[in-house]
C-alpha positions as CSV (number, residue, x, y, z in Angstrom):
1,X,103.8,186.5,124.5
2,X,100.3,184.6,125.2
3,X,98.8,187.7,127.1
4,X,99.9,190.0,124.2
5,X,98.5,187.7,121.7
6,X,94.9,187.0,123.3
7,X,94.8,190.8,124.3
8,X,94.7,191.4,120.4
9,X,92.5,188.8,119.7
10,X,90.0,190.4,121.7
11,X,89.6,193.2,120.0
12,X,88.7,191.6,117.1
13,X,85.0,190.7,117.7
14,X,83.5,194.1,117.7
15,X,86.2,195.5,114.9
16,X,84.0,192.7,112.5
17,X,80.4,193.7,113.2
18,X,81.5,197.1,112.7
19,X,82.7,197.3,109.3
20,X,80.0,194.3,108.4
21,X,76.9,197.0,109.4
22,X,78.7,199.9,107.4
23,X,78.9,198.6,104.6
24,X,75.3,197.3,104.8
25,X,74.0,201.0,105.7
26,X,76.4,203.0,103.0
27,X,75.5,200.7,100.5
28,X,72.4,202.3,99.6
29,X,73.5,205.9,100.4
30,X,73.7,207.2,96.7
31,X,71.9,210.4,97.4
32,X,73.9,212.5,94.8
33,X,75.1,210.9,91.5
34,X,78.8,211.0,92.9
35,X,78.1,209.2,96.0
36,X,76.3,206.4,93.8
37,X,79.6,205.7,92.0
38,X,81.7,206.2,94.6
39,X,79.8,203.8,96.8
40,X,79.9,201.4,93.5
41,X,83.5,201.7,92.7
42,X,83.8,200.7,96.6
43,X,81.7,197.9,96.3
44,X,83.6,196.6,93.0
45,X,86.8,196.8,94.9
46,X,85.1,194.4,97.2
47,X,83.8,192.0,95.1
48,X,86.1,188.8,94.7
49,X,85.3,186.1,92.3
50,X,84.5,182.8,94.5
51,X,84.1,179.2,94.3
52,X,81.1,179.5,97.0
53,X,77.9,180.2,94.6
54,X,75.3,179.9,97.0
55,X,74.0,177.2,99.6
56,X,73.4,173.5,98.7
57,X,71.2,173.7,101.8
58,X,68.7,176.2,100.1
59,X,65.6,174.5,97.9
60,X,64.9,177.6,95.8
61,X,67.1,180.4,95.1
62,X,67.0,183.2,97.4
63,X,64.8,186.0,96.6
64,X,66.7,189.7,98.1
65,X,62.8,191.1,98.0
66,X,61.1,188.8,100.7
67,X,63.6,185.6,101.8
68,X,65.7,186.4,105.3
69,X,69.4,186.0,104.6
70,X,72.4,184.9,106.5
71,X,76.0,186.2,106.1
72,X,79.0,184.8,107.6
73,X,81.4,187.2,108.9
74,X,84.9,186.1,109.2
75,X,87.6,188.2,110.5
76,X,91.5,187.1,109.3
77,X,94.5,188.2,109.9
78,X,96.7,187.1,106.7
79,X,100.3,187.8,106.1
80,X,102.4,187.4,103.2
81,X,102.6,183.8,102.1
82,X,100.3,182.6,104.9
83,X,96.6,182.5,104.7
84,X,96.3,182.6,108.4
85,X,93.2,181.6,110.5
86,X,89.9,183.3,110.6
87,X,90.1,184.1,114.0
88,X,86.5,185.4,114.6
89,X,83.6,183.9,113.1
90,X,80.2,185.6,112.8
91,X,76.9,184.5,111.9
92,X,74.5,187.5,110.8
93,X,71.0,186.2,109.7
94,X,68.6,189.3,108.5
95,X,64.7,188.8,108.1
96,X,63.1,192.0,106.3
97,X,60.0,190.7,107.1
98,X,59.9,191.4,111.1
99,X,62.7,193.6,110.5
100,X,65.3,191.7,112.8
101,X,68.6,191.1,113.0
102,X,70.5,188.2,114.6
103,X,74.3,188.4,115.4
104,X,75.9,184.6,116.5
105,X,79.8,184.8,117.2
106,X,81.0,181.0,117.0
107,X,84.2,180.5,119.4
108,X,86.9,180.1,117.3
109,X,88.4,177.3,119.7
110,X,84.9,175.3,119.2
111,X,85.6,171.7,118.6
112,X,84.2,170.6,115.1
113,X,83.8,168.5,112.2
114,X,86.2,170.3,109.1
115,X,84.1,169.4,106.2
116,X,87.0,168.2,103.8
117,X,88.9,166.9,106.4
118,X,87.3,164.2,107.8
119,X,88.2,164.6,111.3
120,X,87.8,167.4,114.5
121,X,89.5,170.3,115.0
122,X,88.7,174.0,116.1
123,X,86.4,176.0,114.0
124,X,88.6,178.3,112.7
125,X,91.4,176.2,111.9
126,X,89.0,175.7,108.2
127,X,90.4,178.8,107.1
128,X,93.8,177.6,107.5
129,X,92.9,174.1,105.9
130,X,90.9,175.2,102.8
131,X,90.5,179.0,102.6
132,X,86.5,180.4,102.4
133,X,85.0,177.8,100.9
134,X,85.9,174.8,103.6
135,X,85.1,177.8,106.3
136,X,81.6,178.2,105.1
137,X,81.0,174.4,104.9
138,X,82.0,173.8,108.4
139,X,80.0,176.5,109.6
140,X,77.1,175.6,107.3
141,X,77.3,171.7,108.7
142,X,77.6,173.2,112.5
143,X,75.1,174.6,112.3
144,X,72.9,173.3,110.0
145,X,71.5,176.5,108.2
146,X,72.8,177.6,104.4
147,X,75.1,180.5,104.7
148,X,74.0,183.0,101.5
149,X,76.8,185.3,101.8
150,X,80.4,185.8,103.1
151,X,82.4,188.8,104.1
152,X,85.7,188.9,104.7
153,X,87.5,191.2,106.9
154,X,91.2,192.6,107.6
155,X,91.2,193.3,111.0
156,X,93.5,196.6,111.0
157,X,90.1,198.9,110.6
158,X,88.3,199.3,113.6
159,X,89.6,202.7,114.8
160,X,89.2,204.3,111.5
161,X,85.8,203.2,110.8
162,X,84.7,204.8,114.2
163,X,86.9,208.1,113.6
164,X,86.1,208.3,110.1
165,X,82.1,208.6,111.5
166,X,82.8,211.0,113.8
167,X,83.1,209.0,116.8
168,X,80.1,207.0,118.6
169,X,77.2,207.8,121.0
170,X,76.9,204.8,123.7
171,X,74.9,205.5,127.1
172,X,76.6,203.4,129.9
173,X,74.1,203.2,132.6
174,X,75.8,200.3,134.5
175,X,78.8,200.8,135.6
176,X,81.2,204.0,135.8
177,X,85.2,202.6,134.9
178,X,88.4,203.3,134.3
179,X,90.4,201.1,131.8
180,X,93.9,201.9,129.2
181,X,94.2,205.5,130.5
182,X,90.2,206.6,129.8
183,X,87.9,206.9,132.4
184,X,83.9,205.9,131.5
185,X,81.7,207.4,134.1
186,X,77.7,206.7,133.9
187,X,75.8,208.6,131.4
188,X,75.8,209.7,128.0
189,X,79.0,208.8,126.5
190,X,80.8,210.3,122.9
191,X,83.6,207.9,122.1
192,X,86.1,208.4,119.5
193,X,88.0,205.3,118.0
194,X,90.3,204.0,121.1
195,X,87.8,204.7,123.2
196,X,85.5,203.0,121.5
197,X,87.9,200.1,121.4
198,X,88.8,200.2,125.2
199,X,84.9,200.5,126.2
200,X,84.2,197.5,124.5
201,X,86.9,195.8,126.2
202,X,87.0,196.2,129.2
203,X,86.1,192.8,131.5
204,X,87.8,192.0,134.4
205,X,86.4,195.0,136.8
206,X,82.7,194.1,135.5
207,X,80.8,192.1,137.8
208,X,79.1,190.5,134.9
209,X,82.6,189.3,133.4
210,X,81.6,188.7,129.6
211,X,78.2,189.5,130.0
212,X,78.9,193.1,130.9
213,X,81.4,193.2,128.0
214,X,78.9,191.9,124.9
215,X,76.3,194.4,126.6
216,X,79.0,197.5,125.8
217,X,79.7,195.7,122.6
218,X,76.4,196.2,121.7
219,X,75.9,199.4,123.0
220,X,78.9,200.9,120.8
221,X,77.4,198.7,117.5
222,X,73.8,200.4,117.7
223,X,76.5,203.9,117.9
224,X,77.8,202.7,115.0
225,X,74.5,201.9,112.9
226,X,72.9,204.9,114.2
227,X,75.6,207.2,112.9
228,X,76.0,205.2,109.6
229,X,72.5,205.8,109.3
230,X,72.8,209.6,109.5
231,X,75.9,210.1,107.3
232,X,75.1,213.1,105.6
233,X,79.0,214.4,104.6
234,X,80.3,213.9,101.2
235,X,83.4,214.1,102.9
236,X,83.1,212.0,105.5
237,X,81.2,209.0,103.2
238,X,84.2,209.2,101.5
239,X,86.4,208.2,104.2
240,X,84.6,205.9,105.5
241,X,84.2,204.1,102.1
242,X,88.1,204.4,101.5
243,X,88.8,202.1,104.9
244,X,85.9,199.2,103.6
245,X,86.9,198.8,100.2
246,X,91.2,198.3,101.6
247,X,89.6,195.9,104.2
248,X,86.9,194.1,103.0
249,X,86.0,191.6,100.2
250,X,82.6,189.6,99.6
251,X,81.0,187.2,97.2
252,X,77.6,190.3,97.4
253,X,77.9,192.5,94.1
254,X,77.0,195.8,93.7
255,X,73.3,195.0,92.7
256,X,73.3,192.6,95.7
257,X,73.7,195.3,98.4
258,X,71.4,198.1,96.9
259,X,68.9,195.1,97.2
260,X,69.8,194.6,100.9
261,X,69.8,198.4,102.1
262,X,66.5,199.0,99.9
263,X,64.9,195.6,101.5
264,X,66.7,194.7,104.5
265,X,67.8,198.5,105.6
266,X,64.3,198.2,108.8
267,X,65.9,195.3,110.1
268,X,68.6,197.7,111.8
269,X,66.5,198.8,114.2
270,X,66.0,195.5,116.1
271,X,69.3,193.7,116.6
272,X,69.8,191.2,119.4
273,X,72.8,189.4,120.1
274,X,72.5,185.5,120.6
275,X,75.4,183.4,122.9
276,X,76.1,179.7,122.0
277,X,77.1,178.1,125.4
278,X,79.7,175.7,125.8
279,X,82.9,174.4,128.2
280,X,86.2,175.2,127.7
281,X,88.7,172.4,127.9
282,X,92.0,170.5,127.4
283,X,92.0,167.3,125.1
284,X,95.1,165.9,124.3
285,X,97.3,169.4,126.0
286,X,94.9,172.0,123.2
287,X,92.4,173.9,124.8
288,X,89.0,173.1,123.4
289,X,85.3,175.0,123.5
290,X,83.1,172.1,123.1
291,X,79.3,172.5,122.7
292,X,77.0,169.9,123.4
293,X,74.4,168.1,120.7
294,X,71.6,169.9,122.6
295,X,73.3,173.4,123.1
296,X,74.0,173.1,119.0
297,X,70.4,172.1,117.9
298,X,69.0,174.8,119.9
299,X,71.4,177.4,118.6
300,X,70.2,175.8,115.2
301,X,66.4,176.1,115.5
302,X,66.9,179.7,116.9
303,X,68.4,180.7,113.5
304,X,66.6,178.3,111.3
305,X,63.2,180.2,112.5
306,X,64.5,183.1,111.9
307,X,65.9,182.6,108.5
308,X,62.1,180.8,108.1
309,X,63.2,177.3,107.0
């Protein structure tokens, strides 16, 4: 029952950058007046009304035509009558004015400080605690950078997303594998949704362990952003917006993301993934990922450059 349950756990990392860049990309994509309000009746759908109005850790209101931005990405698996945990946490920061993107995943084992709480526990057990709000304040104090926006993700939409597209480009010039029935030789590679899912997994057999695995995580994101990017299909927009606006919902308006794509859309093109490092242990009989004071302030002035505070 633990194999089963971390197996699925993994997928989930990729599944959240994903539908986090998609909606980014289709949210400016109103190139005929039905695509505009289908794209805004989408983003509606989306929109929850939160307690989170914006960053005590910001001096002056952020400006969507010059300031970089951060998003917090959190990935949750609900069920009825349980708010569940947030079992992946990711920090997106976005700076229109080099045009660069930074993804930061945050272990969700990572031994913390619950704003609320008063006491340590693992990162994502916030969700679980106090819902958004206490999620973003933990991560916000973690880190020490204001978190702008949030999106919040049901996990169930990976496969679609990638299918709905048409599938994914990804060239994999390291190493040629076989893993869950498909076989990825070197080359140019056009990946449909599970095999999308079972390149991106795929760890064990690499000699680079993890490393090898974020590098094809990568790999199958830039797919994804470079096929948002040429959407051109009516019908296929349509899909794709169909599977955000069931899985998605955001504190962003509509006017917020038409600022974004019109202002943010260069940063795209330069995305680089950062890794917070850290050592897994036991404390007590729970496993813990703890990450040392200097570890965390350099993760912190890494994103506090780039969000130029």
């Amino acid at each position: 029952m633990r194999s089963n349950t971390k197996r699925k756990k993994k997928k989930k990392f990729l599944k959240v950058i994903i539908i986090f860049l998609s909606i980014i990309l289709l949210a400016g994509a109103g190139y005929t007046y039905y695509v505009y309000n289908s794209v805004k009746e989408t983003a509606n759908k989306m929109h929850e009304k939160s307690e989170w109005s914006g960053s005590k850790k910001r001096e002056n209101k952020l400006d969507l035509s010059a300031n970089p931005l951060s998003i917090l990405v959190l990935g949750v698996d609900e069920r009825e009558g349980d708010r569940g945990r947030s079992d992946t946490l990711m920090v997106v920061t976005v700076n229109p004015n080099d045009n660069s993107t930074y993804m930061m995943s945050i272990p969700r084992d990572t031994k913390t400080e619950i704003i609320g709480r008063g006491k340590q526990d693992k990162i994502n057990h916030a969700y679980a605690f106090g819902g958004t709000n206490m999620t973003i304040q933990t991560v916000e104090n973690f880190l020490d950078i204001p978190i702008d926006y949030y999106m919040k993700v049901n996990m169930e939409s990976f496969k679609q997303i990638v299918d709905a597209l048409g599938g994914v480009r990804v060239k994999n010039q390291r190493l040629a594998f076989n893993y869950q029935g498909y076989s990825f030789p070197k080359g140019t590679l056009n990946l449909t949704g599970d095999e999308a899912l079972a390149y991106s997994r795929m760890r064990k057999a690499d000699p680079r362990g993890d490393f090898g695995r974020n590098e094809r995580q990568r790999q199958v994101v830039n797919g994804i952003i470079n096929e948002g990017a040429q959407v051109s299909s009516i019908t296929k927009l349509g899909s794709i917006l169909d599977v955000l606006g069931d899985n998605i919902s955001t504190n962003m308006s509509f006017d917020d993301m038409k600022d974004i794509q019109a202002n943010y859309k260069g940063a795209r093109k330069s995305v680089q993934s950062i890794e917070i490092n850290g050592q897994g242990g036991n404390i007590g009989g729970v496993y813990y990922f703890n990450v040392n004071e200097e570890e965390r302030t350099r993760i912190s002035s890494m994103l506090k450059k780039h969000l130029e505070l």
